[in-house]
N, C-alpha and C positions, 0 to 999 in steps of 0.2 A: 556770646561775645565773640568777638575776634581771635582766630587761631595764633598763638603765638611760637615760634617755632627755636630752637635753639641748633643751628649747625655747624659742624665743627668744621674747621677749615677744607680739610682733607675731602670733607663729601662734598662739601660746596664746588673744590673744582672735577671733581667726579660729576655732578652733577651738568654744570658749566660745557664740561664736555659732551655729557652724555642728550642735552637740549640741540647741539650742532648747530647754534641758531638762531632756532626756531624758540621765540616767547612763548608764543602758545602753549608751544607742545612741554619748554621745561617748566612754566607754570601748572600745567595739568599734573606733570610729574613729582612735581614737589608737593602737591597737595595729598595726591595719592600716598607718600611716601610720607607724610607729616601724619598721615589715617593710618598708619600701621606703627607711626613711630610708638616708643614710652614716652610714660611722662614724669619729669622730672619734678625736685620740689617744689622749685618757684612755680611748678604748673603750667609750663612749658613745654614742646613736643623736643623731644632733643635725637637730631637726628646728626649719625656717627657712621662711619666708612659699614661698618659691619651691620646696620640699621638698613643704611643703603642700599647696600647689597641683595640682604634679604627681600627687600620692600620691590625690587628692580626687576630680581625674577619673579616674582608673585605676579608682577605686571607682564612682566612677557608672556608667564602662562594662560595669563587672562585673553592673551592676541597670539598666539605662535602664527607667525609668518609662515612657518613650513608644514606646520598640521595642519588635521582636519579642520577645525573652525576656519585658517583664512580659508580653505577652499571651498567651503561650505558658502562662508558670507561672499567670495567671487562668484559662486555657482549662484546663487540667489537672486544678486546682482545683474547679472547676464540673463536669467531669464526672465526677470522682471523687465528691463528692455525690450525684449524681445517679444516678449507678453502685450508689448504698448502699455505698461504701468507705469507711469511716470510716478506714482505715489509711491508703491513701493521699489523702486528705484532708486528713489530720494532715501527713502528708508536704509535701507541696505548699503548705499554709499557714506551716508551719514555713522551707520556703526563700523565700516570699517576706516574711515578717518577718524573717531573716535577709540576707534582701537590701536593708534598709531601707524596706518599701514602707507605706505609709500605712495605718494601722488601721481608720483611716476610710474606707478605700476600701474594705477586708475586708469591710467589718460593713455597706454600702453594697449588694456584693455579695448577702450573705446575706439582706438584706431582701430582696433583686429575688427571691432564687430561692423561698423560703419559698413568696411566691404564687403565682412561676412552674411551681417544678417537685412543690410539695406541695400547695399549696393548700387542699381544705377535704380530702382526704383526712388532714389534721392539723392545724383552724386554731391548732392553737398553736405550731406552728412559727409564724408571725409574729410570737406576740408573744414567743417566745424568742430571734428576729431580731433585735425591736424593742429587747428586753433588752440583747443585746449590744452595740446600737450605744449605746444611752445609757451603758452600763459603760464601753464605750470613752474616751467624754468626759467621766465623773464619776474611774475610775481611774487613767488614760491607762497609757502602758507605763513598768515591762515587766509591770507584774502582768495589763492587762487580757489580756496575752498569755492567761490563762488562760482568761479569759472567749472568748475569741475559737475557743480548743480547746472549749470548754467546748457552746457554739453551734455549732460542724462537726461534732461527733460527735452531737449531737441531728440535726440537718438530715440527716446521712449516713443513721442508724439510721432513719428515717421512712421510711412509706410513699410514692408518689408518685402523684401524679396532675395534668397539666398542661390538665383540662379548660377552665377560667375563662381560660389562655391562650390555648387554642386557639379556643376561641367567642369572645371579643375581636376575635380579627383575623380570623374571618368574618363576624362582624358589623360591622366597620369594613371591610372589603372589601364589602359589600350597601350600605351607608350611601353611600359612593363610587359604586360601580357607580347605586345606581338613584336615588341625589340626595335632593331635601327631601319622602322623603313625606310624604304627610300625617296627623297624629294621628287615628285611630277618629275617629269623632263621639260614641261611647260613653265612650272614655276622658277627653274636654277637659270641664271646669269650666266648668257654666254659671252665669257671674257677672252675667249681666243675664238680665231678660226678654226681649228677644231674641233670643240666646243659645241661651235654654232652647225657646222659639219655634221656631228650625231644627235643633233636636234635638241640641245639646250636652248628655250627660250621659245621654242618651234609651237605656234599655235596659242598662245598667251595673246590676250586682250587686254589692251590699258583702257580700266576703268573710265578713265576721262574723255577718252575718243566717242562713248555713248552717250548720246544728248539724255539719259536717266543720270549717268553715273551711275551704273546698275551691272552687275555682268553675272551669270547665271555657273564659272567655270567653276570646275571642281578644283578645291585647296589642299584635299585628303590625299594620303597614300593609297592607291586602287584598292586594297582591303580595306578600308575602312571609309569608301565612299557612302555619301548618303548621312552619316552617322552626325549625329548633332548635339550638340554635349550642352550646348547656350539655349537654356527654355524659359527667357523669362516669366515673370508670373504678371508684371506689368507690362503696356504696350511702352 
């Protein structure tokens, strides 16, 4: 039969507060906390400020936000994309919105990866990224739940390529290693005659003056000419 629930004021707005909201989420809550409540005589679930409580952490430890399990079920999440799994994608998104975990953190995620792990081999994974987080915070849950499947199975189904990450952090590894070089003298703005005088600007090719649009000059610090940090894996 039908669960019948007895609650007493006090938890009801503990409760009340503790949904922020969200139906969804304070009805999953309430049920979860009516599965741990006693039962009274009329045979009733009777749930009480200190019922609550207990029943409240049992659920958080079921999801801790800050331990191993979320990071575990985000790590899962992330390579399953990355995998091109959309199936378990879906999976792994589905137990950590079922675990209560913040939509916003999801769609936080999927922007990182979009650059990270597609990049220009699709740039519209970003702004399908970018989609989802605004749906996020114009929908909220449980509909944007859709949006959320809706952006994992795009990012899954995509190409990959993580060149723009990978030239990033060798290029910010050279920038460290060999410190503040110096700009070209060809590349710097010569804003005085002075300037122009020790050869700021001296020797620079505007791109558009070549019926290609094409120009062959170096943009590196003379130590690190040649060096090429951008290798995509797509043409």
């Amino acid at each position: 039969g039908s669960l019948r629930i007895t609650l007493h004021p006090a938890a009801r707005e503990r409760l009340i507060a503790f949904g922020n909201g969200d139906a969804r989420s304070l009805l999953t809550t309430v049920e979860f906390v009516a599965g741990q409540a006693p039962v009274g005589p009329d045979g009733s679930r009777i749930i009480d400020e200190r019922v609550l409580e207990a029943a409240l952490l049992k659920k958080a430890l079921r999801y801790d936000k800050s331990g191993e399990e979320h990071y575990n079920l985000v790590s899962a999440y992330i390579k399953s994309l990355r995998d091109s799994d959309p199936d378990g994608a879906l999976y792994w998104l589905a137990r950590m919105l079922e675990g209560g975990e913040n939509p916003r953190f999801i769609a936080r995620r999927m922007v990182i990866f979009a650059s990270e792990d597609i990049g220009n081999a699709d740039p519209m994974a970003l702004v399908m990224a970018n989609a989802v987080a605004q749906a996020v915070e114009f929908v909220g849950l449980p509909e944007a739940q859709i949006n959320l499947a809706h952006g994992t199975t795009y990012l899954a189904s995509r190409p990959k390529d993580n060149a723009s990450y990978v030239g990033l952090q060798e290029a910010v590894r050279d920038a460290r290693q060999h410190g503040n070089l110096g700009v070209p003298l060809h590349l710097r703005n010569a804003v005085t005659s002075l300037m122009k005088d020790i050869g700021y600007g001296k020797g620079y090719r505007y791109v558009h003056d070549d019926p290609a649009a094409k120009t062959d000059q170096n943009h590196l610090p003379e130590p690190l000419r040649g060096t090429r940090y951008y290798r995509p894996r797509t043409p």
